[in-house]
Structure formats: structure tokens, C-alpha cells
N, C-alpha and C positions, 0 to 999 in steps of 0.2 A: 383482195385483202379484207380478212373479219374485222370489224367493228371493234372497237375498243369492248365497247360494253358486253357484247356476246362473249368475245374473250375471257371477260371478267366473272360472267354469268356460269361460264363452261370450266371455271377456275373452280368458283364458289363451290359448284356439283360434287366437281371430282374434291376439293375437301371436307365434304359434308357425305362422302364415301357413296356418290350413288355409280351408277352404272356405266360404263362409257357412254353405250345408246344413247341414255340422257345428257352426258355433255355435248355430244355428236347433233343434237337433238336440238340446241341452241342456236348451231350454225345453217340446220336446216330451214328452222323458224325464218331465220336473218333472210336466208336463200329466198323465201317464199316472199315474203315483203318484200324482195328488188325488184324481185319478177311481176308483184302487184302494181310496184312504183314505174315499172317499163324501164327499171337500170339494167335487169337484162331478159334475155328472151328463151323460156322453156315451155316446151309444148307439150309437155307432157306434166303431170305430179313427179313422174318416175325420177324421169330430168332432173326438176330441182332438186329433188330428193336427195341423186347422184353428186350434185355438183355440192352440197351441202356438208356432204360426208368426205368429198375429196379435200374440200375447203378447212376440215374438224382432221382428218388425217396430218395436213401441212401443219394445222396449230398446235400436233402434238396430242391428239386423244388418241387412248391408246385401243383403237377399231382394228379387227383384220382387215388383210388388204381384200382389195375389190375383185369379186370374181375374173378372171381372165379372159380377155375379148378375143377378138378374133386376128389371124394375124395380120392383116392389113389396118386395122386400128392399132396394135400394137407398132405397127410399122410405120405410122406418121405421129402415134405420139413420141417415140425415138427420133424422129424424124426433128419433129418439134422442140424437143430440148436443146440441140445443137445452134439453134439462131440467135443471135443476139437481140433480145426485146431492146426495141428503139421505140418512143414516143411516137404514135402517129401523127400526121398531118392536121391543123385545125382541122380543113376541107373534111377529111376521112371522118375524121373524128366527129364533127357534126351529121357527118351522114349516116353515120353510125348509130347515132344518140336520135337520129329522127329516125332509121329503121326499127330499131327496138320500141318507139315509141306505136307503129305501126303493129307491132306482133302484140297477137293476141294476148290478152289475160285467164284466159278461161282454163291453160295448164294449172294454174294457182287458185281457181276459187273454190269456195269451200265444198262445194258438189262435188269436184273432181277428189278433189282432197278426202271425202269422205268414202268415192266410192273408190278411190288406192288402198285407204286403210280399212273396210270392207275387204274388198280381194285377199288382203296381206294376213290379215287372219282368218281368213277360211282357208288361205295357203299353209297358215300354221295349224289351224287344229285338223286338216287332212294328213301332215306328215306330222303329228305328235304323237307317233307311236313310244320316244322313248322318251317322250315329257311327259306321259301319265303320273301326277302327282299318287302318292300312298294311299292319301284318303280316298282319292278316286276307283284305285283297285278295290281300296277294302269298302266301300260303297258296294261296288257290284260284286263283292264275295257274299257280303247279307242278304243281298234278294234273290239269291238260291236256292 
């Protein structure tokens, strides 16, 4: 469950007209600070990232949905909405709460973080073929 405040942060965006990404971009931030605080365990940037937008998806930002997996993941997340969620056990629960304390931090630090958002835009300006802004064309129409 988001934070009151990311909530409110991700409210404020979308009234102040900006993009989904950036309300989406709230819950991500949030993601990334549990994962710092050891509330939960992502091994990857990619990870948080995921579980960020899935979290921004439930509170209502209006993202496309998430590429489609494979079907053996599609097959036990189906899987998974049929059970009824019951409170675990303290015992679990504490073992739980000292596992995650155990898993690494280094999916969330600022290096890894850097070098996701790195990759992610040399993924975009490789496929921006049909994001060439105007100026940009007419730039390389003048040096002809």
C-alpha cells in the first residue's frame, strides 16, 4: 500500500497537468526508499522500478499496462489472485522482516540507478526514429 503522501504528491501532478510517468514516478521514488530502508527486497533497479509502476497502476495512474510475460508467470499470477490473503504468522513475519534485512541494497543505490537510467536512454535515442523533433530535421536539412 502507497504512502499517504506519494498519494497526494501523485494527485498534485496529475492536477497541475503533468504526465502520467511523472505521477507513476512518485511511487517509484517511494519503491526505491523501502528497498534502501530493507522494507523490501529488489535486486535489480529494473525490479523496483516494476513493482513501483505496478503499485502507480493499482492507485489509479492512468500508465499502459505492463508488457506481457511469459506464460508460466502469467500462470501463477492468476494463480495468486484466487487465495485469500490471511495475516501471517508473527514467527513468519519476523523472519521475513530479518530476511529482507539481509538482502542487499546495492539494486537501489545511486550507481545502479544511474547506470538503468543510462541504458534506458540510449534505448530511447536508438529507437527514436519517429521521435525526431522538427528542429531536428530541419537542423540537418541546413548543413547540406
Amino acid at each position: 500500500m502507497p504512502e499517504k503522501e506519494t498519494i497526494e504528491r501523485a494527485r498534485e501532478d496529475a492536477q497541475e497537468g503533468k504526465a502520467p510517468t511523472t505521477q507513476a514516478g512518485e511511487f517509484v521514488r517511494e519503491e526505491i526508499h523501502h528497498v534502501r530502508e530493507g522494507k523490501h527486497g529488489a535486486r535489480s533497479p529494473q525490479q523496483a522500478i516494476a513493482i513501483g509502476l505496478s503499485k502507480a497502476r493499482r492507485a489509479g495512474v492512468k500508465l499502459p499496462p505492463p508488457p506481457k510475460g511469459t506464460a508460466s508467470a502469467r500462470k501463477t499470477a492468476k494463480g495468486k489472485s484466487h487465495r485469500t490473503t490471511r495475516r501471517p504468522s508473527s514467527k513468519r513475519s519476523r523472519a521475513i522482516t530479518r530476511a529482507l534485512k539481509r538482502e542487499g541494497r546495492s539494486g537501489a543505490s545511486h550507481r545502479a540507478l544511474a547506470r538503468q537510467a543510462r541504458s534506458a536512454a540510449r534505448r530511447r535515442r536508438s529507437s527514436g526514429g519517429a521521435r525526431t523533433t522538427r528542429s531536428g530535421s530541419r537542423r540537418s536539412s541546413r548543413r547540406k
